[in-house]
DRENVO-839263 format. One record per residue (C-alpha): residue number from 1; residue in one letter; x, y, z. Coordinates in nm, 2 decimals, m for minus. Layout:
seq type east north up
NUM A X Y Z
...
This chain:
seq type east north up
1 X 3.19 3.46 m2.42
2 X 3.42 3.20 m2.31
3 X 3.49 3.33 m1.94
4 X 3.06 3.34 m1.92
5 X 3.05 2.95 m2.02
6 X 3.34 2.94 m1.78
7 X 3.13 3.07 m1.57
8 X 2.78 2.85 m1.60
9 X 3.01 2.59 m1.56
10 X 3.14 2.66 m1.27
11 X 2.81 2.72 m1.11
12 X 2.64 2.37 m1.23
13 X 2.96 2.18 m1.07
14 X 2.88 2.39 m0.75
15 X 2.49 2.30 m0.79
16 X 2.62 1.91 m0.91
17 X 2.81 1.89 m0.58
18 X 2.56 2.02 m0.38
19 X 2.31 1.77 m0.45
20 X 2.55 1.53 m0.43
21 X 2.61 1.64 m0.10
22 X 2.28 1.65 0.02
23 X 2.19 1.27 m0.13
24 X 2.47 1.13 0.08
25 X 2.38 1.35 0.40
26 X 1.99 1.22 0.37
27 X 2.10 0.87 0.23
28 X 2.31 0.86 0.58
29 X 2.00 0.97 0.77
30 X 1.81 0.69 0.67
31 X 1.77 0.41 0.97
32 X 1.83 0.08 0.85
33 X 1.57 m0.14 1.03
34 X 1.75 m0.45 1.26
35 X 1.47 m0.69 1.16
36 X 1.22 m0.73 0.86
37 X 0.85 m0.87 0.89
38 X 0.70 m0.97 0.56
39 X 0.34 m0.96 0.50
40 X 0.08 m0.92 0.24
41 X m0.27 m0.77 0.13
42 X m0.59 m0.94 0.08
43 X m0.88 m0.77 m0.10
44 X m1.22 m1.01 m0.08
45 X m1.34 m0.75 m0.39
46 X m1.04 m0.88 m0.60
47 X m1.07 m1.24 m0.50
48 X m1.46 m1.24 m0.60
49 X m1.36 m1.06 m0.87
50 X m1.12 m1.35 m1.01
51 X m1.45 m1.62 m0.99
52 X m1.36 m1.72 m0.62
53 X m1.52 m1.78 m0.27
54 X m1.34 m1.47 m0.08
55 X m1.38 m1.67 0.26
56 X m1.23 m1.97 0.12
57 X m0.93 m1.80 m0.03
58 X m0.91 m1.62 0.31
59 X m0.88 m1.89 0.49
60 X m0.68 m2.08 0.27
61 X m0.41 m1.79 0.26
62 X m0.42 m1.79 0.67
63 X m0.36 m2.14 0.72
64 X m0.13 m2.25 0.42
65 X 0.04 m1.95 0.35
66 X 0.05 m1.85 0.76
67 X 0.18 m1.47 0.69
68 X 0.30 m1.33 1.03
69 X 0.11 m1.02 0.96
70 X m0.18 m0.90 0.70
71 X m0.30 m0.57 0.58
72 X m0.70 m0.61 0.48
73 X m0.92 m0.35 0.34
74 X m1.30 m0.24 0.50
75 X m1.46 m0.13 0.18
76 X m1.76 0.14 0.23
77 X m1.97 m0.04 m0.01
78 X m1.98 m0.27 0.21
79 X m2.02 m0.16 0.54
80 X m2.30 0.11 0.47
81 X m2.49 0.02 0.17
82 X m2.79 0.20 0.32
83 X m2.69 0.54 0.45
84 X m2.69 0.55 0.83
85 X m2.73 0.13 0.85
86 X m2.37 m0.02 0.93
87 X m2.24 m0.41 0.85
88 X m1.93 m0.47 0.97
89 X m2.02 m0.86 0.97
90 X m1.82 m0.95 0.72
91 X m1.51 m0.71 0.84
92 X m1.53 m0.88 1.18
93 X m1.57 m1.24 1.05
94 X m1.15 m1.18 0.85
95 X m1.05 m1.05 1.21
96 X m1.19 m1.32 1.37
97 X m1.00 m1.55 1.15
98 X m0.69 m1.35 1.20
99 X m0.73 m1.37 1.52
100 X m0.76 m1.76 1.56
101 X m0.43 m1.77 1.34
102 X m0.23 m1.56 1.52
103 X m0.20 m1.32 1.21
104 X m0.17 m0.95 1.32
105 X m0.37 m0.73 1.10
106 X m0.31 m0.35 0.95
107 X m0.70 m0.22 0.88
108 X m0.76 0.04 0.65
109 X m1.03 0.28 0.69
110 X m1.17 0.61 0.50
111 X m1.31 0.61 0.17
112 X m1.01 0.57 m0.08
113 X m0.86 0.19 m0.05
114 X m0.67 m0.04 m0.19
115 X m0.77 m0.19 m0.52
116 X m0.94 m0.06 m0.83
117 X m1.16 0.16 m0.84
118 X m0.98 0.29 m0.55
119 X m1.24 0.55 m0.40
120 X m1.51 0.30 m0.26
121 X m1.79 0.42 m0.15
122 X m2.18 0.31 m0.17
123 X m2.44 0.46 m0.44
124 X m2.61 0.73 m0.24
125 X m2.27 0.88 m0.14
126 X m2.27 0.99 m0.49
127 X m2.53 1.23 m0.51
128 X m2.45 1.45 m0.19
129 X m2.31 1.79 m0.22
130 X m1.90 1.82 m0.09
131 X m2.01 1.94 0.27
132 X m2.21 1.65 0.30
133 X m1.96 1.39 0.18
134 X m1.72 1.54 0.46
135 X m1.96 1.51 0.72
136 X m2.04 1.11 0.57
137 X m1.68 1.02 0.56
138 X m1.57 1.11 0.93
139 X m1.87 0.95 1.03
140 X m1.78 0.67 0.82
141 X m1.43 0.68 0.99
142 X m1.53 0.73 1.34
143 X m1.84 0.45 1.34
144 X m1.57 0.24 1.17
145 X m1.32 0.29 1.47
146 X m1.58 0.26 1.73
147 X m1.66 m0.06 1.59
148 X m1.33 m0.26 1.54
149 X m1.14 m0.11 1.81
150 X m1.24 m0.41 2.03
151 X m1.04 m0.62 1.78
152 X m0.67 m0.67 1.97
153 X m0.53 m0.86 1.66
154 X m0.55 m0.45 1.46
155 X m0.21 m0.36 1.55
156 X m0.23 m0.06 1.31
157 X m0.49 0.19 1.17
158 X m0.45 0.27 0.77
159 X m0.60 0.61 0.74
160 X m0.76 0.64 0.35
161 X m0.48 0.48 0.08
162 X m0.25 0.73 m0.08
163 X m0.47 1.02 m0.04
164 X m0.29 1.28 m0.20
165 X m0.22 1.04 m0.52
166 X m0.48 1.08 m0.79
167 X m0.55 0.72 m0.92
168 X m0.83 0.50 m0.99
169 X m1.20 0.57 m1.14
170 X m1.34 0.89 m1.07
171 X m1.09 0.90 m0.77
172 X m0.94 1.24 m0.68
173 X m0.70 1.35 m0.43
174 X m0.85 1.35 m0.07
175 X m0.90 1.68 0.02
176 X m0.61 1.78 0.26
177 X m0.81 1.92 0.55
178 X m1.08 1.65 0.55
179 X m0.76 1.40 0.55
180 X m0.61 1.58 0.91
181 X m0.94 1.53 1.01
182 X m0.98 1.21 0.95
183 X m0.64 1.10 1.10
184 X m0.68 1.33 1.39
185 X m1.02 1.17 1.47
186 X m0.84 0.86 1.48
187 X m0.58 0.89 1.76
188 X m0.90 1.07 1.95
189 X m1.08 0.72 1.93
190 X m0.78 0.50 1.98
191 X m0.40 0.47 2.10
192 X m0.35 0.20 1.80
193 X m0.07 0.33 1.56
194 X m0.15 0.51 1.26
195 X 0.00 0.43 0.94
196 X m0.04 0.67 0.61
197 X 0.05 0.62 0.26
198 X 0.17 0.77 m0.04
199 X 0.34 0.65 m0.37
200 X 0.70 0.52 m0.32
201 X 0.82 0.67 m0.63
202 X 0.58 0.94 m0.78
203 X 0.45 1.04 m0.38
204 X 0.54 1.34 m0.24
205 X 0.60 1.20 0.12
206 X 0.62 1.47 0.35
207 X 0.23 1.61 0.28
208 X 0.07 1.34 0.43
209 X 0.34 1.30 0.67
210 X 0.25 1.64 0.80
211 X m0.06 1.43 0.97
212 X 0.19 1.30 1.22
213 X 0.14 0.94 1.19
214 X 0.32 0.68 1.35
215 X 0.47 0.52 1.04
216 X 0.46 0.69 0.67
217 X 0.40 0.35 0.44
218 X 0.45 0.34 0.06
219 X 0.42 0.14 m0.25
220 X 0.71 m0.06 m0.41
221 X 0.67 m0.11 m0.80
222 X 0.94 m0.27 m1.01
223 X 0.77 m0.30 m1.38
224 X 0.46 m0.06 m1.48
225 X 0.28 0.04 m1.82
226 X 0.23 0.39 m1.96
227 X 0.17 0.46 m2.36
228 X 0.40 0.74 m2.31
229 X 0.69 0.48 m2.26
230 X 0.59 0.25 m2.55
231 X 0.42 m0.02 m2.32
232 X 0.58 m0.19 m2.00
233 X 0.86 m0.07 m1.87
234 X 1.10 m0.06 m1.57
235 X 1.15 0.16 m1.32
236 X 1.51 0.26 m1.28
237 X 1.57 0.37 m0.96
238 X 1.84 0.23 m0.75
239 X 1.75 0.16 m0.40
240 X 1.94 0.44 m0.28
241 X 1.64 0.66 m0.41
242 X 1.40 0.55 m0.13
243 X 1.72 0.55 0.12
244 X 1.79 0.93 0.06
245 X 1.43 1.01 0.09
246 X 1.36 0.81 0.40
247 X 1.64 1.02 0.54
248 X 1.48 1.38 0.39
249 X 1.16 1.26 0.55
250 X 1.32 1.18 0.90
251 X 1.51 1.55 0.85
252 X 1.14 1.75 0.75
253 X 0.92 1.59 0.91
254 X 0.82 1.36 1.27
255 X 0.84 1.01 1.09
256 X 1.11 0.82 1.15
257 X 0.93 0.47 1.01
258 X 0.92 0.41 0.69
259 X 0.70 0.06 0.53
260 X 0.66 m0.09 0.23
261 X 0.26 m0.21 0.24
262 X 0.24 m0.29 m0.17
263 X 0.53 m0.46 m0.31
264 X 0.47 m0.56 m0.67
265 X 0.42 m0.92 m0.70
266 X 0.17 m0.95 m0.98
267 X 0.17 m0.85 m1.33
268 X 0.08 m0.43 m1.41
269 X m0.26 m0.54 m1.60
270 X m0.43 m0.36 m1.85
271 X m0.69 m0.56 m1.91
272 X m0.74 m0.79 m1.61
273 X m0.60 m1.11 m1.50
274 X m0.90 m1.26 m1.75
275 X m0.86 m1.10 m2.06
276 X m0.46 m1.10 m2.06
277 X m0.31 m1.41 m2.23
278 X m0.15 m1.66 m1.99
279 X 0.18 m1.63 m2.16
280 X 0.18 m1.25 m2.10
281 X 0.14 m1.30 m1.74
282 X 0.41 m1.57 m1.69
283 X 0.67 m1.35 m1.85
284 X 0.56 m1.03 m1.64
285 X 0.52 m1.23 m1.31
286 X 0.72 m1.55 m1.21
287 X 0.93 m1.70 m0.92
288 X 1.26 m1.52 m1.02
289 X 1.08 m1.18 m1.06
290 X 0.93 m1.30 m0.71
291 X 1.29 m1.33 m0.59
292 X 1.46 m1.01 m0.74
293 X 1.22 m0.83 m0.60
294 X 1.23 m1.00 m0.26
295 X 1.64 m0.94 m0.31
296 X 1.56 m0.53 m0.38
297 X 1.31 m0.51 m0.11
298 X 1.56 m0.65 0.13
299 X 1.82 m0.38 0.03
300 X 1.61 m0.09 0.13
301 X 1.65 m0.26 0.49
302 X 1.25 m0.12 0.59
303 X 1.09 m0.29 0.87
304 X 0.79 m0.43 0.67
305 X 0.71 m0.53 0.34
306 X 0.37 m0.60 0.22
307 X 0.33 m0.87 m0.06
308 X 0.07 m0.74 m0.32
309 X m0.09 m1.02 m0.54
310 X m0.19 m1.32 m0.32
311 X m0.57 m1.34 m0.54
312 X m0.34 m1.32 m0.86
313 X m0.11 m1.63 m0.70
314 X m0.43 m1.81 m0.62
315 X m0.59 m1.82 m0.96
316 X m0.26 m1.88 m1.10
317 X m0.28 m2.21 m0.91
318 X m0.64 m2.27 m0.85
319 X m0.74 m2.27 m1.23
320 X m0.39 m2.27 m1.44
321 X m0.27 m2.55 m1.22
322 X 0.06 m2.31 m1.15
323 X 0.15 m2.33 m0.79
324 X 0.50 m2.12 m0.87
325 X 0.43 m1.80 m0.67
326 X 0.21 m1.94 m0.39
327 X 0.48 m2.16 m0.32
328 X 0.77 m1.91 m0.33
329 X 0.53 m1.66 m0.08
330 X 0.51 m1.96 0.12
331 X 0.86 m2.05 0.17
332 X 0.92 m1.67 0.22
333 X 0.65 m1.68 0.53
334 X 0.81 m2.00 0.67
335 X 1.11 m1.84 0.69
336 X 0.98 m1.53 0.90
337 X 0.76 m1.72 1.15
């Protein structure tokens, strides 16, 4: 008995070593990036959604804030309410404006975006069968590249938002082969770069890597909720843990650029900015969370980091008269003009 456990033991300091091994070998593959760009994400949904003017907080964030760069969403909803009749009026109007204020823009396309509910799409999309919906969403995505490709200020293409990661209301996983469609109808329609996303933490990475984009992009979250965990809690990985698998993507796969396009800089709400008590907020979000997560961004050493929040900032100073975070995202901007 004791030469087995002998043994066992020996083989799980073999196995420990391995992976020890292997996490330094990936963590060493990782490519520290020589300069950082800092950015953020504006949703006209969310700001309309906190009681705002989504043109005026636009604007406001372009000329006060001045990010160097800006990731912005072109909802379906929005841009075929009737099916086969395309607005992109009020997409073009935000790159306009981008455009004016030297703000380079990421657009996102496809069905599944940022922001609750997270699959957007209009009414009548509902009620076709799946072949149909295909066929509607590459024709969504192609009339939608068509369209704003005549927009220098895009930089980038966002192809759907974490596609593989079932989240949001009545929101599941894209279907793999309509998703290398989709991205392969892309780069067919433009030479732009293609960005694609997954979770940062929960993500598998190399699946929607597999799409060969030009950059793999992911979400940065510090403090969550889940019942299972009694409540809010913490996320306790080091930064190491998106080092080491930055370098297992660069091993497996063609991406060698890795982004950050949703760092965590509003409170996890269960209940909505409105119906959570102002107190709450303040202790979940406030200028020295700002700052340690700006501080564990920075350690990753990624290329771009894109803030996530900016409606949250405004109605923190618009209606509770507390300017904290706008200002700290301000400073942060100055600095990387």
């Amino acid at each position: 008995m004791i030469k087995i456990l002998k043994k066992i033991g020996l083989v799980f300091s073999w196995l420990i070593l391995v992976v020890v091994l292997l996490c330094t070998i990936f963590y060493f593959k990782h490519q520290p990036a020589q300069t950082v760009d800092w950015g953020l994400t504006f949703s006209s949904h969310e700001a309309r959604g906190l009681g705002f003017d989504d043109r005026q907080m636009y604007l406001d964030i372009l000329t006060d804030l001045k990010p160097k760069t800006i990731r912005l969403m072109s909802y379906w909803e929005d841009l075929e309410r009737t099916r086969g009749r395309f607005d992109f009026s009020s997409v073009d109007w935000m790159l306009n404006e981008a455009a004016k204020n030297n703000v380079d823009v990421v657009l996102v396309v496809g069905r599944k975006q940022p922001r609750w509910p997270e699959c957007h799409e209009p009414e009548w999309f509902k009620t076709l069968p799946k072949t149909e919906q295909d066929e509607a969403v590459l024709n969504l995505v192609r009339k939608s590249i068509e369209h704003f490709k005549t927009f220098s200020v895009i930089k980038e293409w966002q192809v759907e938002n974490e596609p593989y990661f079932i989240f949001g209301d009545n929101c599941p996983a894209v279907d793999s082969a309509l998703f290398e469609k989709e991205v392969a109808l892309v780069k067919s329609l433009d030479s732009r770069p293609i960005i694609v996303t997954d979770s940062g933490d929960r993500g598998g990475w190399l699946g929607v890597a597999k799409t060969n984009p030009s950059a793999l992009g992911i979400t940065l979250y510090r403090l969550s909720y889940d019942e299972k965990y009694g409540g809010y809690y913490k996320y306790p990985l080091p930064g190491a843990y998106y080092k080491i698998r930055s370098g297992i993507l660069r091993t497996f796969s063609n991406v060698d650029v890795v982004w950050d396009m949703e760092l965590q800089m509003e409170p996890w709400f269960t209940n909505g900015a409105l119906n959570t008590p102002l107190d709450v907020q303040k202790t979940l979000m406030n200028q020295k969370v700002f700052a340690d997560n700006i501080a564990y961004a920075e350690n990753l050493s990624l290329g771009r980091h894109y803030l996530w929040g900016v409606e949250w900032w405004y109605w923190m100073a618009k209606k509770n008269n507390d300017w904290g975070m706008w200002a700290s995202a301000k400073d942060l901007f100055a600095k990387n003009r």
